[in-house]
MARNU-976634 format. One record per residue: residue number from 0; x, y, z of N, C-alpha, C, O, CB in turn. Coordinates in nm, 3 decimals. Last residue first. Glycine has a CB too. Layout:
<sites>
(NUM (X Y Z) (X Y Z) (X Y Z) (X Y Z) (X Y Z));
...
</sites>
This chain:
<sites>
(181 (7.712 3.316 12.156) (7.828 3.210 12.186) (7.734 3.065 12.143) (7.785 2.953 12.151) (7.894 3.215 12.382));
(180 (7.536 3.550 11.944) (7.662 3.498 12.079) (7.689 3.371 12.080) (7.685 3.317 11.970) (7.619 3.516 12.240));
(179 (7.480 3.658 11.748) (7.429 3.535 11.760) (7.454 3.518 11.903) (7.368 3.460 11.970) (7.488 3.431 11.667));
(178 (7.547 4.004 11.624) (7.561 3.850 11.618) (7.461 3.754 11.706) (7.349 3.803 11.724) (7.705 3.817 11.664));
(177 (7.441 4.237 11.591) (7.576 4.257 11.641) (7.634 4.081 11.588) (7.738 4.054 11.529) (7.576 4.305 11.844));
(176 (7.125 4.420 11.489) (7.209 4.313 11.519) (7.359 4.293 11.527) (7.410 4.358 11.436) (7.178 4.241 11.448));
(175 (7.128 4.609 11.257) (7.150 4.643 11.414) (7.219 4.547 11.492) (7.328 4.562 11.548) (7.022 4.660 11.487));
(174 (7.050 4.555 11.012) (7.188 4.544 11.038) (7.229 4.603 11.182) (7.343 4.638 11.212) (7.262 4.614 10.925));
(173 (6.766 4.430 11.058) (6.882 4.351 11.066) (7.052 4.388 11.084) (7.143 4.319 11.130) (6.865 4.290 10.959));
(172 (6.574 4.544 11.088) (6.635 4.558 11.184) (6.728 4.476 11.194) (6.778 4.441 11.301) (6.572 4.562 11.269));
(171 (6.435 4.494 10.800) (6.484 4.648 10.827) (6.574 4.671 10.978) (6.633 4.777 11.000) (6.330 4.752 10.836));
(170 (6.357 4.287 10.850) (6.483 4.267 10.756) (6.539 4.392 10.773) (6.660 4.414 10.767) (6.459 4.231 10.596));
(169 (6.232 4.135 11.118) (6.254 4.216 11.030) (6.351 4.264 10.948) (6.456 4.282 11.011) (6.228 4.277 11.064));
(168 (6.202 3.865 11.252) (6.308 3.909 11.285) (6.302 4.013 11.168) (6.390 3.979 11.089) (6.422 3.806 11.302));
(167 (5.993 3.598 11.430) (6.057 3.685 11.287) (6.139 3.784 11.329) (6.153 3.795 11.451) (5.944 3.765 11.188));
(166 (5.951 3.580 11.769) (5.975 3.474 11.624) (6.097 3.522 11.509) (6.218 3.501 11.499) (5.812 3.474 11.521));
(165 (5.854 3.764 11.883) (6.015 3.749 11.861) (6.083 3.722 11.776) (6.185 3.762 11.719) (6.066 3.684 11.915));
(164 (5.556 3.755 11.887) (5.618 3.833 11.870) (5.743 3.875 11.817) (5.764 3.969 11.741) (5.606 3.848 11.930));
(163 (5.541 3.509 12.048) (5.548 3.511 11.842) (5.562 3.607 11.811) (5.588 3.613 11.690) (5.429 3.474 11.737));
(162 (5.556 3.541 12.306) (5.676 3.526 12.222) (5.674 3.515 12.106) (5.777 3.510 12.040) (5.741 3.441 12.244));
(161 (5.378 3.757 12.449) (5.408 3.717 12.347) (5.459 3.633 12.264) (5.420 3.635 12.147) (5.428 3.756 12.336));
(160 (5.493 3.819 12.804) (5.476 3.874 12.680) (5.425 3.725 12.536) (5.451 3.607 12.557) (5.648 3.963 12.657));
(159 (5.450 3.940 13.128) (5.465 3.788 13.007) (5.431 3.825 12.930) (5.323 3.884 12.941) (5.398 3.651 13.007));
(158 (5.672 4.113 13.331) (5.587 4.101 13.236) (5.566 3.988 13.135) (5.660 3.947 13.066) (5.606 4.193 13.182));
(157 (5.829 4.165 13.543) (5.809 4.030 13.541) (5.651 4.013 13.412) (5.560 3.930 13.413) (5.783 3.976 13.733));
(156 (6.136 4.312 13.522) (6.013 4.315 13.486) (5.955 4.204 13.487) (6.019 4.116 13.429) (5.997 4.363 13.383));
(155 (6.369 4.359 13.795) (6.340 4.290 13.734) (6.184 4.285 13.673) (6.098 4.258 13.757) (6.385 4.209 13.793));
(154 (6.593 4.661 13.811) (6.491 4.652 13.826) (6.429 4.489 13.760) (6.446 4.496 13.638) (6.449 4.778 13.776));
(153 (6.923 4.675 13.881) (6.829 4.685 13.801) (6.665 4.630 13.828) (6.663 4.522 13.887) (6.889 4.628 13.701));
(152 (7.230 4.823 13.976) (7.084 4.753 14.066) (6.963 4.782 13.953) (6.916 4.895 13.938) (7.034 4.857 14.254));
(151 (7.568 4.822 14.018) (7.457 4.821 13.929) (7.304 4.757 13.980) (7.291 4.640 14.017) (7.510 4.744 13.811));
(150 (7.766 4.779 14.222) (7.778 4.853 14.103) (7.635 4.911 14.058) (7.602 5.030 14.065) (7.841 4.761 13.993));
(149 (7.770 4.732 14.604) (7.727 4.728 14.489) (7.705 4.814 14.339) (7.630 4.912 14.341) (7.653 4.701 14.527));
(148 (8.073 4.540 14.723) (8.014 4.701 14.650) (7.946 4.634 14.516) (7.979 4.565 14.419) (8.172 4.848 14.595));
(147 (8.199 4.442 15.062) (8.112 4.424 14.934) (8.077 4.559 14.848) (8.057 4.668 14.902) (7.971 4.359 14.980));
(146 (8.522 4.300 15.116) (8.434 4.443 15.130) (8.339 4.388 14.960) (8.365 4.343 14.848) (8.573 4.648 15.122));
(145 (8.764 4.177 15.098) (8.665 4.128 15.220) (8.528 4.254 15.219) (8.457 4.281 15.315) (8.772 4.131 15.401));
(144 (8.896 4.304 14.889) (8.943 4.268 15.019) (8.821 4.290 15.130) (8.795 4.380 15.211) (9.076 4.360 15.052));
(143 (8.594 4.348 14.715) (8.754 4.329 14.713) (8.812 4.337 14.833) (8.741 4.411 14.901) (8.826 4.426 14.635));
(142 (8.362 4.227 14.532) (8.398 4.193 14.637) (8.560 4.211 14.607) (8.634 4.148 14.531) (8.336 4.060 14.677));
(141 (8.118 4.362 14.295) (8.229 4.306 14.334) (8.287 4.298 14.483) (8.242 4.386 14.556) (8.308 4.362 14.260));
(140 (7.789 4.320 14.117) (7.842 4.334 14.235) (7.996 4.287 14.228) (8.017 4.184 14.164) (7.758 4.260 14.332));
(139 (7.443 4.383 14.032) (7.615 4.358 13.985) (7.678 4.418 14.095) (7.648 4.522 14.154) (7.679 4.439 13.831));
(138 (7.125 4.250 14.056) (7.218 4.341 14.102) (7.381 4.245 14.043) (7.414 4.128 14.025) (7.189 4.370 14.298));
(137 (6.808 4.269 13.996) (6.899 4.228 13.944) (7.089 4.282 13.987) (7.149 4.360 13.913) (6.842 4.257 13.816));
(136 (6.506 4.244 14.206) (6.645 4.290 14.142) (6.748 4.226 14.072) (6.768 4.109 14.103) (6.711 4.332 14.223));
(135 (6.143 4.297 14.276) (6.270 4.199 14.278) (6.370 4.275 14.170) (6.332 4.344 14.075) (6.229 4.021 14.226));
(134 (6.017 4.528 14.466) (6.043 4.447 14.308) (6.166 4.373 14.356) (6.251 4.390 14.443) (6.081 4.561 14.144));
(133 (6.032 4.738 14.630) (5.885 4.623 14.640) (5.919 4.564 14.497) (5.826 4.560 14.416) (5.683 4.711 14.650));
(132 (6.254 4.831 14.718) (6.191 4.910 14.605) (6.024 4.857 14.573) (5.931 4.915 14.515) (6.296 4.886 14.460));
(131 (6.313 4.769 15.004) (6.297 4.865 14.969) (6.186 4.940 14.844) (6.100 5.028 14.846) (6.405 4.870 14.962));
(130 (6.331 4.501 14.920) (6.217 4.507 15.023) (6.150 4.668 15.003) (6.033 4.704 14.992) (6.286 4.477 15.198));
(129 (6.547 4.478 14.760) (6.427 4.429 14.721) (6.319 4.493 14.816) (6.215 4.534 14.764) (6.430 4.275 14.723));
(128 (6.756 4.596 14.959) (6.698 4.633 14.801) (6.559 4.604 14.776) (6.470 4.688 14.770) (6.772 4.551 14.685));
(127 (6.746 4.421 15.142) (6.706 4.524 15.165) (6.673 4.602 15.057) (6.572 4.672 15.057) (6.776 4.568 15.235));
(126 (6.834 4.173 15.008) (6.661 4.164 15.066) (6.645 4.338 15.084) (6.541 4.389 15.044) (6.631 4.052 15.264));
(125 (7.102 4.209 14.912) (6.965 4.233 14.825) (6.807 4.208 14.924) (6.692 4.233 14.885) (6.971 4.101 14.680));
(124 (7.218 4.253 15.166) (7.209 4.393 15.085) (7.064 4.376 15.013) (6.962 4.446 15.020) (7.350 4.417 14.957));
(123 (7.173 3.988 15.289) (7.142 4.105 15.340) (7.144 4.228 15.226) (7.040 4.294 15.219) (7.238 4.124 15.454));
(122 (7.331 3.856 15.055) (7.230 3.834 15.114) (7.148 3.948 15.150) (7.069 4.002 15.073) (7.262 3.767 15.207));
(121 (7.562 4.020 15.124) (7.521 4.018 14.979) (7.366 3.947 14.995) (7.280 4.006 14.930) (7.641 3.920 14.872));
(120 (7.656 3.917 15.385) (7.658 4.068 15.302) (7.572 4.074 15.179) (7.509 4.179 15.166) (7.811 4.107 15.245));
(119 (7.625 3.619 15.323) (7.568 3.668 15.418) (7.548 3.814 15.372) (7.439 3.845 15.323) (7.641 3.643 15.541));
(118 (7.882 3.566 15.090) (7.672 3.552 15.068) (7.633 3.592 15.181) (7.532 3.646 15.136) (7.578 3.380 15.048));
(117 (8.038 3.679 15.287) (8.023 3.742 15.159) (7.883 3.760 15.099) (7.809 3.854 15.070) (8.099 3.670 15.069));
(116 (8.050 3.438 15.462) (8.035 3.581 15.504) (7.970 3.666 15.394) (7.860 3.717 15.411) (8.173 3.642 15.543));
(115 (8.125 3.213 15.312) (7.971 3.269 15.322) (7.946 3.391 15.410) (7.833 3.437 15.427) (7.877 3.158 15.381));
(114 (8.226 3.108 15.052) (8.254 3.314 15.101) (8.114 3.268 15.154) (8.011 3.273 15.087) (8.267 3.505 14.938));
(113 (8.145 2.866 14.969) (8.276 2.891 14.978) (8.332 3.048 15.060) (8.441 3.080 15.107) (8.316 2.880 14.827));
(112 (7.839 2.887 15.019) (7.956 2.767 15.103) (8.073 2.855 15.070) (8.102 2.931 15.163) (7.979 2.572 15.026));
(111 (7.763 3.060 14.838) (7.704 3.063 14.994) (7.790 2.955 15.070) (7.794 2.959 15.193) (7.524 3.019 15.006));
(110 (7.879 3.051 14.615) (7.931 3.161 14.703) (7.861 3.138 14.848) (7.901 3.190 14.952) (7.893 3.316 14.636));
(109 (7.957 2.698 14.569) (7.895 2.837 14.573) (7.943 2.900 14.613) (8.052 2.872 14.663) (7.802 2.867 14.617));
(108 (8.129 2.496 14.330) (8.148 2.547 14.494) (8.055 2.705 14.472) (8.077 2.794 14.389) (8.368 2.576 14.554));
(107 (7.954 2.231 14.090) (8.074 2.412 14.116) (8.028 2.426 14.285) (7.929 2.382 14.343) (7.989 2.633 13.981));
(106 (7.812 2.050 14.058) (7.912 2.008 14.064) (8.045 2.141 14.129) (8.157 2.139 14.181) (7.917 1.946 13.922));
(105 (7.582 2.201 13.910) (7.554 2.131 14.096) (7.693 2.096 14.130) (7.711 2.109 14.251) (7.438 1.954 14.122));
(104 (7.521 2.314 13.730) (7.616 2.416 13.828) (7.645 2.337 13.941) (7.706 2.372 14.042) (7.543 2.563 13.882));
(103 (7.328 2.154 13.584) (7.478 2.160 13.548) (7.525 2.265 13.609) (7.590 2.334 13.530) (7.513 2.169 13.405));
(102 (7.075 2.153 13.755) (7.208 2.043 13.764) (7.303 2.092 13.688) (7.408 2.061 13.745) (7.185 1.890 13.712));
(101 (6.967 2.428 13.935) (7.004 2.441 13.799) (7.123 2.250 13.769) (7.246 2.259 13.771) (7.114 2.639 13.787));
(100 (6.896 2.323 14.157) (6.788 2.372 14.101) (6.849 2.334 13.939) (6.805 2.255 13.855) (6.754 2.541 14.150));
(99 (7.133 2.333 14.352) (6.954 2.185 14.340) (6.889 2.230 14.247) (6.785 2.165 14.238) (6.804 2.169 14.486));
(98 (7.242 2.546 14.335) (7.290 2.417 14.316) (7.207 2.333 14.225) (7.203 2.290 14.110) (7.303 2.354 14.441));
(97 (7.025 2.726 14.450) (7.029 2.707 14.300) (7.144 2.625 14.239) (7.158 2.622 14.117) (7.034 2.839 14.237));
(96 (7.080 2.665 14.686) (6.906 2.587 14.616) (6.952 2.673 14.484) (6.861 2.663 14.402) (6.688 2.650 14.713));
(95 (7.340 2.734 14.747) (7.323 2.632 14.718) (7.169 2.546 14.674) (7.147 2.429 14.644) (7.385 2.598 14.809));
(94 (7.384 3.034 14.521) (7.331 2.964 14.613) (7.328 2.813 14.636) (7.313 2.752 14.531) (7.231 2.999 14.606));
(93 (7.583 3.108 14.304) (7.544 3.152 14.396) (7.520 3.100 14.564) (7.584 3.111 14.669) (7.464 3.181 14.339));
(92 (7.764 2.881 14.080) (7.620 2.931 14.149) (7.686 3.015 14.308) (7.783 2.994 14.381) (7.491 2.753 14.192));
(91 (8.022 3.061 13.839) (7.986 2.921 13.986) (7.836 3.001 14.039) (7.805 3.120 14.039) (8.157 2.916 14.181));
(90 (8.140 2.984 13.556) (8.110 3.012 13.634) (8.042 2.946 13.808) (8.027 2.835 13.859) (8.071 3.065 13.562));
(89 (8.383 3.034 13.322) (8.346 2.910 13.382) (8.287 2.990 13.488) (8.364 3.075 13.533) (8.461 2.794 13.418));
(88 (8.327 3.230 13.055) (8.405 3.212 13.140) (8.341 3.118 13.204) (8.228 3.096 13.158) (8.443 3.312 13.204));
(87 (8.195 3.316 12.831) (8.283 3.212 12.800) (8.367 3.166 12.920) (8.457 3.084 12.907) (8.368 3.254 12.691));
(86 (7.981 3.487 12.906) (7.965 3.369 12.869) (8.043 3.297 12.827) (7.998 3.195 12.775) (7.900 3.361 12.809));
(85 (7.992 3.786 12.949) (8.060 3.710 12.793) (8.032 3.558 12.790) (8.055 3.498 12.685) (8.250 3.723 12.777));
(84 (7.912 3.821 13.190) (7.839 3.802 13.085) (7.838 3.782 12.974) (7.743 3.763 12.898) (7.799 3.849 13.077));
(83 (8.201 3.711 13.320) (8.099 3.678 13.320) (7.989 3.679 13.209) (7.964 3.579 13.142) (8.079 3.725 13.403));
(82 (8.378 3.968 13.190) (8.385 3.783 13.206) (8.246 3.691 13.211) (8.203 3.618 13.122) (8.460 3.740 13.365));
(81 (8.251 4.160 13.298) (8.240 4.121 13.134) (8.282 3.976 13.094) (8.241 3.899 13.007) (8.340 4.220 13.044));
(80 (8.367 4.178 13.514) (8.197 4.168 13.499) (8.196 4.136 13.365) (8.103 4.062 13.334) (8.095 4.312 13.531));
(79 (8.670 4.025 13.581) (8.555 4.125 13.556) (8.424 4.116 13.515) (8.389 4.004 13.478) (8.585 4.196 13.480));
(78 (8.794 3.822 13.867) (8.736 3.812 13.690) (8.685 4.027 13.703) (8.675 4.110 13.793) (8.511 3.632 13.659));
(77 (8.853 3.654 14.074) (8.950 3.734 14.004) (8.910 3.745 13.876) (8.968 3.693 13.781) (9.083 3.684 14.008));
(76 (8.557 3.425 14.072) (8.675 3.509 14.135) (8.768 3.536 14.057) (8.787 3.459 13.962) (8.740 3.455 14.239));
(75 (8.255 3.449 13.975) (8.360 3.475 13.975) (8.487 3.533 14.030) (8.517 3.652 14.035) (8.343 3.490 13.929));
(74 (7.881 3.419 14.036) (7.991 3.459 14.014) (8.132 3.387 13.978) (8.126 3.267 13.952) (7.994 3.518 14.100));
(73 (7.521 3.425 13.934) (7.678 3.355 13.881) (7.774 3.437 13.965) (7.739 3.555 13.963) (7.723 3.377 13.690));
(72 (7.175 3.415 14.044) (7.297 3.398 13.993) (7.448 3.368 13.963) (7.476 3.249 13.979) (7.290 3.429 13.987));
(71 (6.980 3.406 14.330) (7.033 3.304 14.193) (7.157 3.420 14.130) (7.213 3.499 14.205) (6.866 3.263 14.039));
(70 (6.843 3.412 14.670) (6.954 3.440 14.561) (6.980 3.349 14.456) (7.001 3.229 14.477) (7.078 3.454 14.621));
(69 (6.461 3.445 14.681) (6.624 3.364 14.739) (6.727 3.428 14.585) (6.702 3.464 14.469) (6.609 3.101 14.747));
(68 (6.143 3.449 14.766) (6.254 3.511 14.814) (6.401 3.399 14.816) (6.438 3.316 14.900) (6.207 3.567 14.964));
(67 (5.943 3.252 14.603) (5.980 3.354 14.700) (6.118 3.383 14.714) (6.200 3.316 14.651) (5.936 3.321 14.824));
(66 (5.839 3.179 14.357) (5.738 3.277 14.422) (5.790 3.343 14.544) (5.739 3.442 14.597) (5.608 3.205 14.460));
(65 (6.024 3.027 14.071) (5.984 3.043 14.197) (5.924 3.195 14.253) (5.956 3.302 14.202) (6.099 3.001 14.269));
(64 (6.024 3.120 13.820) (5.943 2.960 13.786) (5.946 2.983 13.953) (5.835 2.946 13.990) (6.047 2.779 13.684));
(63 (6.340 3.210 13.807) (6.261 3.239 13.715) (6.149 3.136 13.803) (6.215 3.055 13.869) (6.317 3.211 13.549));
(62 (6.447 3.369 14.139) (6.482 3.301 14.007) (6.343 3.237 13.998) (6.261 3.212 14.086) (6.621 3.189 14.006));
(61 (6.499 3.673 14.260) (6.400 3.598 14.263) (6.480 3.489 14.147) (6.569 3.535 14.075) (6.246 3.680 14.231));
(60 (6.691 3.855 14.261) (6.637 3.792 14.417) (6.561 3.721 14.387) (6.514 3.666 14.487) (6.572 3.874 14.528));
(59 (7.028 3.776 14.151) (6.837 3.816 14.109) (6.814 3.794 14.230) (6.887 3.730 14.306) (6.717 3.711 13.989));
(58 (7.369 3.879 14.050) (7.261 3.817 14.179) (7.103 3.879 14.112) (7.077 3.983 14.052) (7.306 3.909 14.383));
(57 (7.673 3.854 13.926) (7.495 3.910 13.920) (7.471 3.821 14.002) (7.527 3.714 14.028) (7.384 3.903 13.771));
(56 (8.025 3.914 14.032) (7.874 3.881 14.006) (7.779 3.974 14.012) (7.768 4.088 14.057) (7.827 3.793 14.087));
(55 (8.378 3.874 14.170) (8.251 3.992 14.086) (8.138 3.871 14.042) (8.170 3.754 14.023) (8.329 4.102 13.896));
(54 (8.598 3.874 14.363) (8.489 3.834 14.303) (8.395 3.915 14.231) (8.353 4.026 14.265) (8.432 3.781 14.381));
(53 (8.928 3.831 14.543) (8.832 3.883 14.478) (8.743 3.828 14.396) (8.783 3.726 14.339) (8.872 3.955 14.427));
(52 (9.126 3.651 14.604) (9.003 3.656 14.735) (8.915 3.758 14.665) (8.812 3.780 14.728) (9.061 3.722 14.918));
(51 (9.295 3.677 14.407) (9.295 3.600 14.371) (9.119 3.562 14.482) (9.031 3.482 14.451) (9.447 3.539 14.369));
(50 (9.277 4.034 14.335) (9.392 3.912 14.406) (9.256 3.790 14.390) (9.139 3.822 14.366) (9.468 3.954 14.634));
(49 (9.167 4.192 14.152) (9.267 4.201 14.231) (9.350 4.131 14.246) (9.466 4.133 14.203) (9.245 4.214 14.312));
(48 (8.917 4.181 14.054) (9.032 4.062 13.969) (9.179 4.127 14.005) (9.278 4.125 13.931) (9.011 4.056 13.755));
(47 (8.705 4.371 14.057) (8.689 4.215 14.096) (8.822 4.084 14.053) (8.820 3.963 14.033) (8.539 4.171 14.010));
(46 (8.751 4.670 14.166) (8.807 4.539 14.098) (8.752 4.435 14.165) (8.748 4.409 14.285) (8.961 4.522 14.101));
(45 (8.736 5.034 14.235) (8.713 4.867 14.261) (8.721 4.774 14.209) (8.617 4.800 14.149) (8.630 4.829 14.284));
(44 (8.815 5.381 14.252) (8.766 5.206 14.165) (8.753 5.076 14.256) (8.783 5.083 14.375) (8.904 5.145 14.044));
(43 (8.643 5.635 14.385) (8.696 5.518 14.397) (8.701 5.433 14.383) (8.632 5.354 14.447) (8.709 5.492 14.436));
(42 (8.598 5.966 14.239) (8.501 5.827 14.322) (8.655 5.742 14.347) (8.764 5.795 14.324) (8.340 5.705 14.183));
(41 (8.464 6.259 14.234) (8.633 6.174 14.290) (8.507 6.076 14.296) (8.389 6.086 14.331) (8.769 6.225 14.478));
(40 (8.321 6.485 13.974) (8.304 6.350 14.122) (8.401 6.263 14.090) (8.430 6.207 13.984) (8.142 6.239 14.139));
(39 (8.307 6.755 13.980) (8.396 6.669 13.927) (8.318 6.518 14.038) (8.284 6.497 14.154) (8.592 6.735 13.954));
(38 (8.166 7.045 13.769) (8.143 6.983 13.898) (8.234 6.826 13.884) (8.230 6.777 13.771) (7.958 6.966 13.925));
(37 (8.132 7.420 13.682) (8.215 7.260 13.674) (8.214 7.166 13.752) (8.284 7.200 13.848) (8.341 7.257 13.674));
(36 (7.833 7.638 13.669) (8.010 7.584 13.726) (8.007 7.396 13.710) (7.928 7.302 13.721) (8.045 7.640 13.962));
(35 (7.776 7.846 13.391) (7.756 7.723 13.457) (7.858 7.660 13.530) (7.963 7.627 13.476) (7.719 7.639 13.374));
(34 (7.764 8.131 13.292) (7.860 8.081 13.360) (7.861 7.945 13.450) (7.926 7.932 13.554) (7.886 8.177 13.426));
(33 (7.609 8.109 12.959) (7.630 8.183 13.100) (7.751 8.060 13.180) (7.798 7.953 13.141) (7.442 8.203 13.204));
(32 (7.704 8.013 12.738) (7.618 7.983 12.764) (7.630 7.962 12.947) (7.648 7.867 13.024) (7.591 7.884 12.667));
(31 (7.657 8.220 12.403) (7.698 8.237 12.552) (7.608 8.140 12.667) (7.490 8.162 12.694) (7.675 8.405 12.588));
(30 (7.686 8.136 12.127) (7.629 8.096 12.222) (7.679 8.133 12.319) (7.779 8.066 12.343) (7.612 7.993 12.225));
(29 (7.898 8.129 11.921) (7.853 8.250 11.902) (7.766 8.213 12.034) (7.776 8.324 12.086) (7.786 8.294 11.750));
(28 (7.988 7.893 11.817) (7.900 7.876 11.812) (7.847 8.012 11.823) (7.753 8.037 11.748) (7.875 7.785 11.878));
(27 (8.318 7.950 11.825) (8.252 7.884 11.748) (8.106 7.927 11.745) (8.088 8.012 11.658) (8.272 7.759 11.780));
(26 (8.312 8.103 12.138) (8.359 8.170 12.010) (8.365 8.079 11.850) (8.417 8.141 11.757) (8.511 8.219 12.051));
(25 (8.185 7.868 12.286) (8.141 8.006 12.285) (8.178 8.105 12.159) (8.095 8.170 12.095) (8.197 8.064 12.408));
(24 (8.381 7.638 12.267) (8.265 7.638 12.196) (8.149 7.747 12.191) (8.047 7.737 12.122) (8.218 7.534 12.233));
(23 (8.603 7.789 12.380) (8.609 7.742 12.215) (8.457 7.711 12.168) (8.413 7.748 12.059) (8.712 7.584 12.189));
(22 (8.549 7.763 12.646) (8.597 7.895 12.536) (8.537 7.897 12.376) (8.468 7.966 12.301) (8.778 7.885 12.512));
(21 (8.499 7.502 12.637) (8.408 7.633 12.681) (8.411 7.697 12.599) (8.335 7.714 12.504) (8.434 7.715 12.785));
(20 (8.776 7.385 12.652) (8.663 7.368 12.543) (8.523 7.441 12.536) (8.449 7.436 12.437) (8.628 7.234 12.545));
(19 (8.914 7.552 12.887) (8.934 7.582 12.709) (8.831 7.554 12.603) (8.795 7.626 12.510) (9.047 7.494 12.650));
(18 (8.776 7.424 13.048) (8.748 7.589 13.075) (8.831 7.583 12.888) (8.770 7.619 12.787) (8.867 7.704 13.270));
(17 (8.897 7.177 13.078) (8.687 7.234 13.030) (8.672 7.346 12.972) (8.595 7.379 12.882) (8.565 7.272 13.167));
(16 (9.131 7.242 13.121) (9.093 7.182 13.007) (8.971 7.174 12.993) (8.930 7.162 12.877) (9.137 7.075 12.990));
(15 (9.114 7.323 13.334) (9.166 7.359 13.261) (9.160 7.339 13.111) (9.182 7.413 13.015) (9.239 7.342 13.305));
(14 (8.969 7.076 13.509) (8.964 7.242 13.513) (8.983 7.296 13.412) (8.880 7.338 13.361) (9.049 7.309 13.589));
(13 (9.184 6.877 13.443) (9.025 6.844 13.396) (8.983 6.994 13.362) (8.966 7.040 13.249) (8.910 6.765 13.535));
(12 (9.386 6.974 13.587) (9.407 6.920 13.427) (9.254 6.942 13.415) (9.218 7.050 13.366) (9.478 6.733 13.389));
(11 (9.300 6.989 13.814) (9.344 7.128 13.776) (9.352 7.080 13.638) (9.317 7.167 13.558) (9.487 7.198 13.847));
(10 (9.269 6.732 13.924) (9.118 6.807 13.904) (9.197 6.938 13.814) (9.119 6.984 13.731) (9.014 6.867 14.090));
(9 (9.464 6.617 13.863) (9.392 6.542 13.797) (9.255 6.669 13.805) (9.170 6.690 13.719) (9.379 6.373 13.869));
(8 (9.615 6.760 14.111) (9.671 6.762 13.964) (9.580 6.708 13.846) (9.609 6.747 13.733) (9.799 6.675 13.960));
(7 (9.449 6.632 14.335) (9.450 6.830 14.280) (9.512 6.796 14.136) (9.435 6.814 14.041) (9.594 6.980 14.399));
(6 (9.483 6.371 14.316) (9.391 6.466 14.274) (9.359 6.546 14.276) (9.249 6.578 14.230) (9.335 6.468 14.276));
(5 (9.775 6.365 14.362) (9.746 6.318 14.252) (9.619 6.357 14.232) (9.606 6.393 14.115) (9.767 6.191 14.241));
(4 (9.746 6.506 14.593) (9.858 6.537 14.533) (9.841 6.519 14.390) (9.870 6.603 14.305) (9.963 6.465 14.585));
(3 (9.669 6.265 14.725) (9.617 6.427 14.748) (9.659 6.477 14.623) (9.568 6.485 14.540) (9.690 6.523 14.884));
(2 (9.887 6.053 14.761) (9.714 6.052 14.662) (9.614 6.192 14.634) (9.523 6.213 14.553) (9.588 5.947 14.764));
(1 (10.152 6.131 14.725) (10.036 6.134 14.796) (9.941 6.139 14.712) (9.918 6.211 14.615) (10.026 6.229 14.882));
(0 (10.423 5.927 14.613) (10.333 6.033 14.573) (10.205 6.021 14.656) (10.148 5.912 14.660) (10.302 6.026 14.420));
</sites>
C-alpha cells in the first residue's frame, strides 16, 4: 500500500466526517457558523523505542547551582518519554560533567561517550535554542535512525521563590492532587 494512498483515504475520512459534525452542530444549535475551511496537518511520528539505536530524553542547558553553559539531563534507549519521567525507569546522564556532578549517575555510560555524534547534534541544537531565545531550556527529544527531533522546548524560570509557601498544603486543594509519586 502506498503511503499516498493511505493519506488521501485518512484525509477524505477526517473530511467527511467534520463536514457531518458541522452539519449537526448547525441544525442543533441553530448557529450558522459561516463557511470556515478545514485544515489537516500530515506530520510524521517518531519513536524513541524503535530499535534498540533509539533514544528519547530531557536535556536543560543549564543545571541547577551552575552559571554556564552545559548539558544535564537523562536519557534512554528504546524507551518513551513517559519512561523516563515516570521515574521508574533506569536512566543514564547526559553529560560526562554531569557524571562528576550528580555521583549516583557516575557509574551509567553517557550520551556524550556512548552517541557522541548524537550529544554533538543535540549539543549544537540546544546552544542554538538557548542563544536564540536568551533563556536557558528544557528540551524533549528523540533520536531515531541516527536523526535528531526535537519534540518539546520549554522555557526554564529561574525565579526564587518562597518555599514556606509550599510547606502546607490546603485542604480545599486536596482532591486535585493525583498522589505522592514514586
Amino acid at each position: 500500500v502506498e503511503v499516498r494512498d493511505v493519506v488521501r483515504r485518512k484525509f477524505c475520512l477526517f473530511f467527511f466526517s467534520s463536514r457531518r459534525r458541522h452539519t449537526r452542530y448547525i441544525s442543533v444549535t441553530g448557529v450558522q457558523t459561516c463557511a470556515l475551511p478545514i485544515s489537516v496537518i500530515i506530520q510524521e511520528m517518531v519513536f524513541g523505542n524503535n530499535t534498540p539505536s533509539s533514544i528519547t530524553g530531557v536535556v536543560h542547558s543549564l543545571y541547577i547551582n551552575y552559571e554556564r553553559f552545559g548539558l544535564f539531563g537523562e536519557y534512554k534507549t528504546r524507551a518513551q518519554g513517559y519512561d523516563i519521567v515516570s521515574g521508574v525507569a533506569k536512566i543514564f546522564p547526559i553529560s560526562e560533567e554531569q557524571k562528576q556532578t550528580q555521583k549516583k549517575l557516575s557509574t551509567y555510560p553517557s550520551l556524550e561517550n556512548s552517541y557522541p555524534g548524537i550529544y554533538k547534534k543535540l549539543y549544537d541544537a540546544v546552544k542554538i535554542i538557548r542563544d536564540k531565545w536568551q533563556n536557558d531550556v528544557e528540551i524533549e527529544f528523540t533520536v531515531q535512525d541516527q536523526e535528531l527531533y526535537i519534540l518539546q522546548i520549554r522555557g526554564i524560570n529561574k525565579t526564587i521563590f518562597d518555599v514556606d509557601e509550599l510547606v502546607d498544603r490546603p485542604e480545599v486543594l486536596q482532591k486535585y492532587f493525583l498522589g505522592q509519586g514514586l
